[in-house]
N, C-alpha and C positions, 0 to 999 in steps of 0.2 A: 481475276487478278486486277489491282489497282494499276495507276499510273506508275508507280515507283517499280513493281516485281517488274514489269512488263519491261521499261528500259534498261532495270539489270539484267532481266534475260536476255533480251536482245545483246550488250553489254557483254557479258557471260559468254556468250554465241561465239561472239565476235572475236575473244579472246582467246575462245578457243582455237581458233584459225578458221572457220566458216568467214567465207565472203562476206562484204557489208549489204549485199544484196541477199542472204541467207538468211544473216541474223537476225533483219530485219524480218522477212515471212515467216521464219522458226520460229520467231516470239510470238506472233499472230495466229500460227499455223491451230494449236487447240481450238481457239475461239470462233472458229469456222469449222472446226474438225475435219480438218486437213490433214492428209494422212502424212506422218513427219518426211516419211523417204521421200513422197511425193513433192515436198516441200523443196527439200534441200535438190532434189533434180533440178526441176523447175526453177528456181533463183540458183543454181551454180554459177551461168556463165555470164551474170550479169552484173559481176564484180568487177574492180577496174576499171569502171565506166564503160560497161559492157564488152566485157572479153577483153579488157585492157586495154579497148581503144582509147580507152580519157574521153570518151566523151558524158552521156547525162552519167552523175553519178548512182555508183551501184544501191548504196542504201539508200535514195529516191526512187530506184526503179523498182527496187522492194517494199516500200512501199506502195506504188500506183500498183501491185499487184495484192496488195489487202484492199488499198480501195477498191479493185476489182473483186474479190472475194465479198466484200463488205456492199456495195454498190454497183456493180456490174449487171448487164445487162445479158439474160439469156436466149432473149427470144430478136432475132436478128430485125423484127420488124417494130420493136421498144424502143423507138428515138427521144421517149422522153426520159428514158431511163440510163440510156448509155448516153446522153447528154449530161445531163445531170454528174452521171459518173467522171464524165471528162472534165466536167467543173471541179469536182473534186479535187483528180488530179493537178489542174493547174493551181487549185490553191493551195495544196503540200509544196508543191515546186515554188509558188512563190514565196511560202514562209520560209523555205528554206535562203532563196536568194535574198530576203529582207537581212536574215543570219551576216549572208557571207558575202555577197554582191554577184553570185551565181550557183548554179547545181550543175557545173560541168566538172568531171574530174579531173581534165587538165589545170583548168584556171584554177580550182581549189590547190591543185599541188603548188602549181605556183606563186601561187598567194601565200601558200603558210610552210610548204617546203622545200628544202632544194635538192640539187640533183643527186645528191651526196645521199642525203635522206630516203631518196628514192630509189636507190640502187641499192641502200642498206635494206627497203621497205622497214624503215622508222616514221615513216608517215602514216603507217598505220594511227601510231599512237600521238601524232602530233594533229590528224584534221580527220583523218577516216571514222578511227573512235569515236569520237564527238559528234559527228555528223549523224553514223548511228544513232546515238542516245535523242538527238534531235528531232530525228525521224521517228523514233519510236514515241517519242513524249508528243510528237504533235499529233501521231496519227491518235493514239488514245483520245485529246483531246475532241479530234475530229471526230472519232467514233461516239463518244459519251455525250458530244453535244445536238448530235442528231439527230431531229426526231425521227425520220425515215429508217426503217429495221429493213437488212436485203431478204425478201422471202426467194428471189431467183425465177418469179414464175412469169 
């Protein structure tokens, strides 16, 4: 899939009422062949800024979990590869904060929603959508421009 299917799926996902932390891994989930239930388990609870704490948001944490698919390290004694990985991760989190001036779900509500919005959950479509589509355009990016392929060994 190109960069465009990939953030309408994700998109799609999201719409459908899957988590922002879902729709992000379910779009990613074939290209690793990831098996989809396993998918959607695994990113459930880490929507809402993980379990609705408001804290990191959910579709960045679904993210740093395809960078893990994509970049992750298997072998517990590979610190140049789960370094590497962790670099990864902070550079999605900081394209994101470049975006929005943070990747916390609190601060994002309050930045672009209010409490009104948030009790209606119409912030979905006011900063959560978006962020998705975000997350998903940048990981493609990340992923297409790298030369390092994850073989996991």
């Amino acid at each position: 899939m190109n960069k465009q299917e990939i953030t309408n799926k994700a998109l799609s996902l999201f719409d459908e009422g899957y988590a922002c932390s879902q729709a992000v891994l379910l779009a990613y989930a074939e290209r690793f062949d990831l098996d989809e239930k396993t998918a959607k388990l695994i990113s459930s609870t880490f929507g809402g800024g993980m379990g609705r704490l408001r804290q990191k948001c959910g579709a960045v944490t679904g993210g740093f979990m395809v960078l893990g698919l994509a970049y992750g390290n298997a072998s517990p004694t590979d610190m140049e590869t789960k370094l590497d990985a962790y670099q990864k991760v902070r550079e999605l989190n900081k394209s994101i904060e470049a975006i929005h001036g943070t990747s916390n779900c609190s601060e994002l509500l309050i930045k672009y929603a209010n409490k009104e919005e948030v009790a209606e959950r119409k912030h979905h479509q006011t900063i959560c959508r978006r962020i998705v589509g975000e997350v998903a355009e940048n990981l493609f990016d990340m992923l297409e421009n790298n030369i390092k392929t994850s073989t996991h060994e």
